[in-house]
C-alpha positions in Angstrom: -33.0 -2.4 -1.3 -30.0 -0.9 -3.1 -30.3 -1.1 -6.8 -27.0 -1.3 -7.8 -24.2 -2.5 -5.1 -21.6 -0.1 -4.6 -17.3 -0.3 -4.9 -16.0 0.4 -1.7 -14.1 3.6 -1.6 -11.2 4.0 1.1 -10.0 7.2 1.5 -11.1 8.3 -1.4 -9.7 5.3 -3.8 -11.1 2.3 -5.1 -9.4 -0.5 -4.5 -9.4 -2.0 -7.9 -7.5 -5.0 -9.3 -3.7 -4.0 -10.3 -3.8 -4.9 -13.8 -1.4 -7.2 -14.6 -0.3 -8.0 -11.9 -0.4 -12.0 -11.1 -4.1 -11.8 -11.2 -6.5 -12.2 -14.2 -8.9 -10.9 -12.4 -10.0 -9.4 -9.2 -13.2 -7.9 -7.5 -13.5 -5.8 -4.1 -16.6 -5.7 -2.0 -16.9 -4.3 1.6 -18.1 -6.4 4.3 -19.3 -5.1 7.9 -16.3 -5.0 10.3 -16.5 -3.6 14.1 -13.9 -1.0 13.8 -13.7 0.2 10.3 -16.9 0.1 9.7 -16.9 -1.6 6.3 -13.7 -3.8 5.4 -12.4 -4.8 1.9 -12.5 -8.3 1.1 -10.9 -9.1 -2.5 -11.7 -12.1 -4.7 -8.5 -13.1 -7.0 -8.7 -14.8 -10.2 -4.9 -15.7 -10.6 -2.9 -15.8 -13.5 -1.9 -19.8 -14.2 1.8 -19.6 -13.7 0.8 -18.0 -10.3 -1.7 -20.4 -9.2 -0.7 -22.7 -6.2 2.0 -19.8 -4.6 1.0 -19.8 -1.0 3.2 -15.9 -0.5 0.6 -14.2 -3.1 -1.7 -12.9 -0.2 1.3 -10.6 1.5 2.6 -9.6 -2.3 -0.8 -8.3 -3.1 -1.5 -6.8 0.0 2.1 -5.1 0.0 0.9 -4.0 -4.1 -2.1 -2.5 -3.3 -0.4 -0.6 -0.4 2.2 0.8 -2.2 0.0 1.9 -5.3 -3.1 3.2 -2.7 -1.8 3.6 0.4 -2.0 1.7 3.5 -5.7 2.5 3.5 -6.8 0.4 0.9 -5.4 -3.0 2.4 -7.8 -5.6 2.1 -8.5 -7.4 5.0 -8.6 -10.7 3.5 -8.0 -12.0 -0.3 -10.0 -15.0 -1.5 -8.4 -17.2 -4.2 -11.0 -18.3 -6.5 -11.0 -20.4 -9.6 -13.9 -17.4 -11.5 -16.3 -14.5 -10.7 -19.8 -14.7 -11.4 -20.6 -12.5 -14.1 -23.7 -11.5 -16.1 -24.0 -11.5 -20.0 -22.3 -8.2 -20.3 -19.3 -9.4 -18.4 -19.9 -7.3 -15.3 -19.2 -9.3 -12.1 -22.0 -9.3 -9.6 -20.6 -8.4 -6.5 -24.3 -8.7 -4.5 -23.6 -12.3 -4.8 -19.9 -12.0 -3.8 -21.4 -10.1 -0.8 -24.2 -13.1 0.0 -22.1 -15.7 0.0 -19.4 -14.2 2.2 -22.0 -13.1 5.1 -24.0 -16.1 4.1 -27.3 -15.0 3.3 -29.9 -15.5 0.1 -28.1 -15.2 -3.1 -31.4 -14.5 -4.1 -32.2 -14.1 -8.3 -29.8 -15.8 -10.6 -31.4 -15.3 -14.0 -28.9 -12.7 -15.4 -25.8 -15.3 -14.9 -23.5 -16.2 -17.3 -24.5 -19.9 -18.5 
């Protein structure tokens, strides 16, 4: 059992949000893929004047590209409405990771109420 979960790295970069940019907040986790190996799935808070844009996917995509490289493209970007975060503000990414390959999210004691 890993006891923190780890930011994907591409290449040598983390794909972190672009800050600023249309999104309010974003967090990257790396889920199993056959030929990568590990492929970067984003989860976008969006900014409100944004929200309800249907292009934002390819903009972001084309962002990250052209700041990282084509690397760091995430293979898909989930539009969510918040990130689950403990306390100290720091989202929790195993959860992120559990809900996208569907298993146990397991303890939620150090969630935000």
């Amino acid at each position: 059992m890993l006891l923190f979960e780890p930011i994907p790295e591409r290449g040598g970069a983390r794909p972190s949000p672009p800050p600023g940019y249309r999104c309010s907040d974003a967090a990257a986790i790396g889920l199993p893929h056959d030929l990568k190996g590990h492929a970067i799935h984003r989860f976008v808070i969006l900014r409100q004047v944004y929200a309800g844009k249907t292009t934002l996917e390819d903009e972001l995509k084309a962002h990250v590209v052209s700041e990282l490289g084509p690397i760091a493209r995430p293979e898909k970007i989930n539009f969510v409405a918040s990130l689950p975060k403990t306390r100290p503000e720091k989202i929790l990414r195993r959860l992120l990771r559990a809900n996208a390959l569907g298993q146990d999210v397991g303890d939620l004691s150090t969630l935000e109420p």
